[in-house]
Residue, then its C-alpha position, 0 to 999 in steps of 0.5 A: x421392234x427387234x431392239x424392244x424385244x431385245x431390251x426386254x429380254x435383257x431385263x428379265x435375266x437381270x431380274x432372274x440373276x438378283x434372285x438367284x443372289x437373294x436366294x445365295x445369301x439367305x443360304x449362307x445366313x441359314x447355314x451360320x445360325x445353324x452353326x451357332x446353334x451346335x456350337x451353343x449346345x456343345x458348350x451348354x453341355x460343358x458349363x452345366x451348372x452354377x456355383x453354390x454357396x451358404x444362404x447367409x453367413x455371420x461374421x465378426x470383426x475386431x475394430x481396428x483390424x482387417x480380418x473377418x472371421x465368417x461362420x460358416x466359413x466362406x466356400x463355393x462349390x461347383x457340379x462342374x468340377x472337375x472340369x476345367x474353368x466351369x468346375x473352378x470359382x473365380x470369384x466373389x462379389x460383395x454388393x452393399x452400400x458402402x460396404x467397406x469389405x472385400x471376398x477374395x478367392x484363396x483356392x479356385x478348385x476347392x472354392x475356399x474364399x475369405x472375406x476381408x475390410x478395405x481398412x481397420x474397422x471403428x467399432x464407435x462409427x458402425x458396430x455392425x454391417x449386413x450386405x451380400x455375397x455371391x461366387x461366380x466361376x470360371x465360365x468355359x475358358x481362360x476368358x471368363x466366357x459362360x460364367x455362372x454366378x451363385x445365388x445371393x448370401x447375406x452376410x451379417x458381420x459384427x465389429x469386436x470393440x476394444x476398450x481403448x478409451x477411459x471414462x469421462x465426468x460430464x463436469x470435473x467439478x460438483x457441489x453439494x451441500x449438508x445440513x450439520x448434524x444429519x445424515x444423508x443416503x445421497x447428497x449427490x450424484x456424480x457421472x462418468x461416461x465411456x466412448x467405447x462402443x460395447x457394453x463391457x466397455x462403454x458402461x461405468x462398473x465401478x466409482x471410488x473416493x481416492x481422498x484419505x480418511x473421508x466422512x464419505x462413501x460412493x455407491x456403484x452408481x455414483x451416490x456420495x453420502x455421508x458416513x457420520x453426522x458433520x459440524x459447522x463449527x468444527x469443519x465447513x468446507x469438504x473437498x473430496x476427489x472421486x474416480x470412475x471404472x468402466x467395466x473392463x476396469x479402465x481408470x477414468x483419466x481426471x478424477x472429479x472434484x467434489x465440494x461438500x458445504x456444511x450449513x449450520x442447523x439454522x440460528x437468527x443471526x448476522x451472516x456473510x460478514x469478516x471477523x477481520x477487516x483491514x484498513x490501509x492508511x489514506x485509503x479513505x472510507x470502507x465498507x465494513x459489512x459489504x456481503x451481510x444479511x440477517x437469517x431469521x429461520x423464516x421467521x415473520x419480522x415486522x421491526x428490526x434496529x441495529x446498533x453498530x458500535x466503534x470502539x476505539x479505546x485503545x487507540x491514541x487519546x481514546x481514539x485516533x485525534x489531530x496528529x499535531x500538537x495541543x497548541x497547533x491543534x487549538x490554531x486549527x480549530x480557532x481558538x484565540x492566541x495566547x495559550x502556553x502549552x505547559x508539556x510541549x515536545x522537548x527541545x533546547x528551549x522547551x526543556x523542561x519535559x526532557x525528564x519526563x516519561x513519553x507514553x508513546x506505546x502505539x499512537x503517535x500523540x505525544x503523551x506523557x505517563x506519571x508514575x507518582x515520581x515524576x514531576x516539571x517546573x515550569x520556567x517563569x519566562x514561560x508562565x502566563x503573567x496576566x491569568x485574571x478572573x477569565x482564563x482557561x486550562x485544557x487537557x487530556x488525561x487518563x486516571x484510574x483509581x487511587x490506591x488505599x482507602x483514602x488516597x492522596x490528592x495527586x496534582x495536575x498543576x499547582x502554582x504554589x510559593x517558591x519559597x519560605x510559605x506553602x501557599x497555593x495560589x491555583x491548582x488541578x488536582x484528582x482526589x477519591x476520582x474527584x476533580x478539584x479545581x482551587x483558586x484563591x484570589x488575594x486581598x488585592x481583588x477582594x476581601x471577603x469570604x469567596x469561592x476556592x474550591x471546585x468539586x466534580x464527580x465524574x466516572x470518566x475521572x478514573x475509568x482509566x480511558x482517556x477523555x478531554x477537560x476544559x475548566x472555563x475560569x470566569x470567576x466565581x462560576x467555574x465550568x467543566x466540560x468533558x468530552x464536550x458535555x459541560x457539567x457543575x461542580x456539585x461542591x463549592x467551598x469558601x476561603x478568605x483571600x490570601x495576603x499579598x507577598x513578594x515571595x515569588x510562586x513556583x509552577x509545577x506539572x505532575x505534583x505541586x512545590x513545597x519551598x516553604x515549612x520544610x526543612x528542603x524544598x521538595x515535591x509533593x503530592x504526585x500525580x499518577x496517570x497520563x497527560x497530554x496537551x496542558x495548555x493554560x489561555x488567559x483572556x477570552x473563554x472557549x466556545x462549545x464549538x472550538x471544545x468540541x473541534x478540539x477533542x473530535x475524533x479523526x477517525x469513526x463510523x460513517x455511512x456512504x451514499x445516505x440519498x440511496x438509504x430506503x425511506x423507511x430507514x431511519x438512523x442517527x449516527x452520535x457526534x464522535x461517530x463512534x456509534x450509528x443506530x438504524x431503525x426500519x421494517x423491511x428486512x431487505x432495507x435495513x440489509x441494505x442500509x448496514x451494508x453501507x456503514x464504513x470506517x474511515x480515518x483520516x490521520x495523515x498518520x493514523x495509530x496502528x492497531x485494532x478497532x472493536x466493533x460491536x453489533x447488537x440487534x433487536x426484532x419484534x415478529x408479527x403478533x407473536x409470543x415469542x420472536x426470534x432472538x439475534x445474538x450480538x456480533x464482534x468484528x476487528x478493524x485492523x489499521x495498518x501500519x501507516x508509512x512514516x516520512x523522512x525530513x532532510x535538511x541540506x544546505x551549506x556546511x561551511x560559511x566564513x566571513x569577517x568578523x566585523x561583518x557580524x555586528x550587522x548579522x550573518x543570514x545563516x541558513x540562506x540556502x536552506x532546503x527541507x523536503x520530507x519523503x515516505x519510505x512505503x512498509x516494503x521499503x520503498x521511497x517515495x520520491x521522484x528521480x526525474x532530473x534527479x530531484x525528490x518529490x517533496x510531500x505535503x507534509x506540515x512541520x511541528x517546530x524546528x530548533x536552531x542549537x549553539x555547540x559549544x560555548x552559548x551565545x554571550x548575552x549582550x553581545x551574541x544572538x539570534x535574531x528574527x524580525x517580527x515580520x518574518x512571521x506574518x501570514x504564518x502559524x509560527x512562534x519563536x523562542x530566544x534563548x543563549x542555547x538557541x532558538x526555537x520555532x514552533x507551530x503547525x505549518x508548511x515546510x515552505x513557510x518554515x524554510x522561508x523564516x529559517x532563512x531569514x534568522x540572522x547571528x549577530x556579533x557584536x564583538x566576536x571573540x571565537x574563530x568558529x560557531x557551530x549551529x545544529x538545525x533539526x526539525x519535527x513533524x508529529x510533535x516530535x515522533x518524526x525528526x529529521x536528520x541533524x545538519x550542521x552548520x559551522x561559520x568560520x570567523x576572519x579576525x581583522x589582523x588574519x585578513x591583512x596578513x591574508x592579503x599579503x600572502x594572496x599575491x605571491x604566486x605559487x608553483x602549486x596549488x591544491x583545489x578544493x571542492x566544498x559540498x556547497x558554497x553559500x556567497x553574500x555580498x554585504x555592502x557597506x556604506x561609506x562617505x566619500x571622503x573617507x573612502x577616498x583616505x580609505x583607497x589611498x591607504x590601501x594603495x599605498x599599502x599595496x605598494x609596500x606589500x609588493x616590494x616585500x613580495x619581490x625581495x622574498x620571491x625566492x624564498x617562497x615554497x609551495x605547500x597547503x594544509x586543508x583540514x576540512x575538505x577532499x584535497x586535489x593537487x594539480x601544478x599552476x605556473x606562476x607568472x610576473x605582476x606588473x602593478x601601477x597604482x596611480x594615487x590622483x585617480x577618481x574613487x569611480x575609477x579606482x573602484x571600478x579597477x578593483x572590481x575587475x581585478x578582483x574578479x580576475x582574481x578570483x578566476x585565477x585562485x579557483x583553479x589553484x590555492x596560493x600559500x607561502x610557507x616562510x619558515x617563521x609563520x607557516x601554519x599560520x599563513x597556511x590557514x589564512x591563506x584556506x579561509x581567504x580562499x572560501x570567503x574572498x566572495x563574501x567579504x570583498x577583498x581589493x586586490x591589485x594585479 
């Protein structure tokens, strides 16, 4: 009981001792807040006011700077002052998005500030800012404890620009286009702009033509006019430059580039063609018109034709033909063999044009001009024989009218008496611009009243423009064909046959002979004008197709890809191709089809010059009275010069051979070869250098003449010989003549050094030491010649061979080498009986063995010297060395002759590095000379010799 009571009292103290704690602590926490309280009222009384600043302020800034210039200027003030830290202003702060600025205090006790941009300032991002400022101060002591802040100001602030860029053109380059004779206020408008951002800076004030003396003028606002009315025909084409000021007169960077076109009043007519067109040779087909277009006016066409006209007078024989000759020309086209060509090129055979006059001028046919003084005889080995009631004469030939009232006959070609009469048995002759043919047949064909003369009225005869004419003789009917159109003589005259005589006849090109009834023989009757291609053919007559091959044009009109013409197109194009008619009702078709005429020439070597074009045009409008009227257009083809080729002719220079190797003949020109280059206008060659060889052009030779220098060919004794068959499967002809030899006719290069090769000179007995023949060969009719090679055969007599022989063995100290350009070995082999070529090796033992024993006694004597007249010389040492020779007389002429063959090839292996001579003080030039000669032909002709 007394513990209970004990313990009861114990809790009660404990209780009362915790309140008295509670009631402690609740004390202390009054008497802290009552602390706190005095001490907020103090300081209350010390910071009692905020600061003040402007309501708003406005700024400017100049872009690319930092500095702000505010009005009013920046300034806080505070009622606290003068007491220290709540009177002084700490401080602005800028609130804004993003606003690149900053408020900097400058003085805390007057407050003064000033604002300021993190940065230089781009006026062309932000011309302008708006954000806030507020000022706050210094609180109630050095830790900013109380500060008051200001109300809030708004700042506006403009950003100054500065003109730091020129203007721009939107385009650098503008067109416009006029119509001449108007005047226009604005043709058209240029633009420039400016980056700046103010308006005195990003505005364009100012434009200005900088082009000197100028048809036209620039307001402010970019306008281009024209100051006076423009012509077409007088200018075209304007270029003017243009520049641009902004406002604080900044020059534009790049000044524009203006074009103004001037379009003519509109006129019906062809437009978008070239008055010149150029054409490369070889370059084919093409187009002339590729871009034109009619311009009716919008006028209301309902039918158009047009007629697109070549001429090509001036170019070659009335325009650009078969650059070959008349003869190889007729071949071409299939005509029979058989024909002579009366003026052929001039050669060493054919000679007889070499007085005459070439009409080359600027084509490459081989023409010839008659001036009324020239004339040829025709040789009679060239004169056909065998003319009978069927025979031919073509020819091209340029007249214009005779001089005086009644003019002379002037003769193409006469075949008249040689002598004592002044009879003419057939000729060709113009006369008042009529062509006549006369024939008069002989008692022994007829003897009655019969045809003789042909009269043909014709204007082509003295239009002085060149034109092809065949008189197809098929007696009595005589025909004429011109340009291939056949025409009747209008006149026929009779004469009674002439009497049969043994005077011989006399034919002549250019004027006819008189040998008879005067008192010296002479021409007469001349022919004035231009010839080319004479050819007489007996036998069969020519066809309208072969005439027609033989005078077409190579060069002419043509239109490309005929499929694609519209269907309502239609258009004739003449044989000569000279002229191409079209013929349709839509205008966009027939713009179509011209588009695709072309001029094309395909002469390997096409004559150089113009070609006249003419385009004449003729329209029918729908329903109207009057149409428009489309003027008639010319244009100049302009054919290039074309490249011009090269023949070359090599081969060797130097041939020697035994004379009595001659009587079977020499192959001349065995190691021949012709190649042709062409040499390009700007001089450069057309050839191939790999492996060091050319590249030969297809070209095709004319004739290629083969000419004795010096003394001719003795007859019956010398010649040149060609076997018929070399000929085969060939377009060639030959000639033989003491002079040479001539072969002729249109064919390859190959085929022609194929039959050179196989021409032979013969000997019968040879009398000279040295034949020189000259090769030079043609392409064009003679227009292009190659280079003259030169070949000269040396000639070994019987008696220079043995004493040859002789000097051969002795062996000299020193020896000259000599290197000939080229070195042609022939073997010929000779056919002899057994029997006598066993007295024959027998003989030459025998002799070896005397020449030997001479060779031992004068070993001493011998010298070592060589003259080479004709070749580089090179000495060099050879040391000579004894021979040891055994010839045994019994042995088998097998035996003996396979010995000779192998000493003579040590032989010959031996004297190609040294020249052996002996220079005995009796016959040292002779023996010197031998010595060279045996040298270069011991090859050719098969000496024996025994080592």
């Amino acid at each position: 009981m007394f513990l209970l009571c004990k313990c009861e009292r114990d809790q009660e103290e404990q209780k009362d001792q915790r309140s008295f704690t509670t009631m402690k602590r609740i004390l202390i926490l009054m008497l802290l807040a009552l602390g706190l309280g005095l001490s907020c009222v103090r300081a209350h009384r010390v910071n009692k006011h905020k600061p003040w600043i402007e309501s708003s302020y406005h700024g400017v800034i100049t872009e690319n700077t930092d500095a702000v210039l505010l009005d009013p200027p920046l300034v806080a003030l505070d009622k606290d002052a003068p007491v220290p830290y709540a009177g002084e202003i700490c401080g602005f702060h800028v609130q804004g998005l993003s606003a690149p600025f900053e408020a900097v205090v400058l003085n805390r006790t007057s407050g003064e500030g000033r604002l300021r941009a993190h940065g230089p300032i781009d006026c062309e991002r932000q011309r302008e800012f708006t954000f806030i400022v507020q000022a706050h101060d210094c609180g109630t002591g050095p830790e900013g404890h109380a500060e008051r802040r200001s109300h809030k100001a708004v700042v506006h602030v403009q950003v100054g620009d500065v003109n730091e860029f020129s203007p721009m053109f939107g385009q650098l380059e503008y067109h416009g286009s006029v119509t001449e004779g108007k005047v226009y206020d604005s043709i058209l408008q240029v633009q420039a702009s400016d980056q700046d951002c103010s308006p005195q800076y990003s505005q364009i004030c100012n434009y200005q033509i900088t082009s000197q003396d100028t048809a036209f003028a620039i307001d402010r606002n970019g306008h281009i006019r024209n100051t006076e009315s423009l012509s077409f025909d007088k200018k075209s084409h304007y270029k003017i430059r243009v520049t641009a000021f902004d406002c604080g007169q900044k020059r534009a960077a790049q000044d524009a580039v203006v074009h103004i076109h001037v379009k003519p009043i509109c006129k019906p007519g062809w437009q978008g063609w070239s008055k010149l067109v150029d054409y490369e040779p070889g370059m084919g087909s093409k187009l002339l018109f590729p871009k034109m277009h009619l311009e009716t006016c919008a006028g209301s066409v309902s039918w158009i034709r047009t007629t697109v006209e070549l001429e090509t007078s001036g170019a070659g024989r009335g325009c650009d033909r078969q650059s070959y000759s008349e003869r190889s020309l007729q071949k071409l086209c299939g005509a029979s063999s058989g024909s002579t060509d009366l003026l052929p090129a001039s050669s060493s055979v054919f000679n007889w044009t070499v007085t005459l006059v070439t009409d080359g001028g600027r084509d490459s046919d081989l023409t010839y001009r008659f001036d009324g003084r020239q004339a040829a005889k025709i040789p009679d080995w060239v004169v056909p024989q065998n003319l009978t009631h069927q025979f031919t004469i073509t020819t091209w030939m340029k007249h214009g009218p005779s001089p005086g009232q009644r003019a002379e006959k002037e003769t193409l070609l006469c075949n008249s008496d040689k002598t004592e009469m002044n009879r003419h048995h057939y000729s060709l002759y113009v006369h008042n611009c009529r062509l006549v043919f006369l024939l008069r047949t002989d008692y022994t064909q007829t003897d009655s009243f019969r045809p003789a003369e042909f009269h043909w009225k014709l204007e082509q005869i003295c239009d002085k423009e060149w034109h092809y004419y065949v008189i197809s003789v098929d007696f009595p009917v005589v025909t004429l064909y011109v340009d291939g159109v056949t025409y009747d003589p209008y006149l026929v005259t009779d004469d009674w046959p002439i009497h049969s005589s043994q005077i011989d006849v006399q034919l002549t090109v250019g004027a006819c002979w008189q040998g008879g009834e005067v008192s010296k023989a002479k021409f007469t009757q001349y022919f004035r004008g231009s010839l080319s291609g004479l050819m007489i053919r007996p036998g069969k007559i020519e066809n309208q197709k072969i005439i027609s091959c033989l005078q077409a044009c190579k060069e002419g009109l043509e239109i490309t890809s005929l499929e694609s013409l519209g269907q309502r197109i239609k258009f004739h194009l003449n044989p000569a191709q000279s002229l191409v008619v079209m013929e349709g009702e839509d205008l966009e078709q027939m713009n179509a089809a011209l588009r695709k005429v072309s001029y094309i020439n395909s002469r390997q070597f096409p004559t150089k010059g113009a070609r006249h074009l003419r385009i004449s045009t003729a329209v029918q409008c729908f329903g109207e009275d009057v149409c428009i009227s489309v003027p008639d257009i010319e244009a100049v083809v302009m054919v290039m010069q074309p490249s011009e080729p090269c023949i070359t002719i090599t081969g060797a220079e130097h041939l020697t051979v035994p004379a009595s190797d001659l009587a079977l003949g020499l192959s001349l020109f065995r190691d021949l070869h012709i190649i042709s280059t062409v040499t390009k206008s700007d001089g450069q060659t057309n050839t191939d250098h790999r492996s060091g060889a050319f590249k030969e052009i297809t070209h095709n030779l004319d004739y290629c003449d083969i000419m004795v220098l010096g003394e001719e060919l003795r007859a019956g004794l010398e010649s040149l010989e060609l076997h018929h068959s070399a000929l085969l499967g060939k377009h060639l002809e030959y000639a033989n003549s003491s002079t040479g030899m001539s072969i002729y006719g249109l064919d390859s290069i190959s085929h022609y050094t194929e039959v050179i090769g196989q021409v032979r000179y013969q000997s019968r007995r040879a009398v000279d030491s040295v034949r020189t023949f000259k090769l030079t060969c043609s392409e064009l009719s003679g227009h292009y010649t190659s280079d003259q090679y030169t070949l000269q055969v040396n000639i070994l007599h019987s008696e220079e061979a043995i004493e040859h022989v002789s000097h051969a063995i002795a062996p000299p100290k020193y020896m000259q080498i000599i290197h000939p350009t080229v070195i042609e070995s022939n073997s010929y082999s000779i056919v002899v009986p057994a029997v006598a070529t066993a007295v024959i090796v027998l003989c030459i033992a025998a002799l070896l063995v005397v020449l030997l024993s001479v060779y031992l006694f004068n070993q001493p004597q011998n010298q070592e010297h060589i003259h080479t007249h004709t070749l580089p010389e090179k000495q060099a040492d050879c040391d000579g060395s004894s021979l040891s020779i055994t010839v045994n007389p019994l042995e088998s002429f097998q035996e003996l002759q396979s010995a000779e063959v192998t000493e003579e090839e040590e032989e010959e292996d031996e004297e190609e590095d040294c020249d052996i001579s002996s220079t005995d003080s009796d016959s040292d030039e002779e023996e010197t000379t031998t010595s060279f000669i045996h040298h270069q032909t011991r090859m050719q002709w098969g000496t024996s010799t025994l080592h």
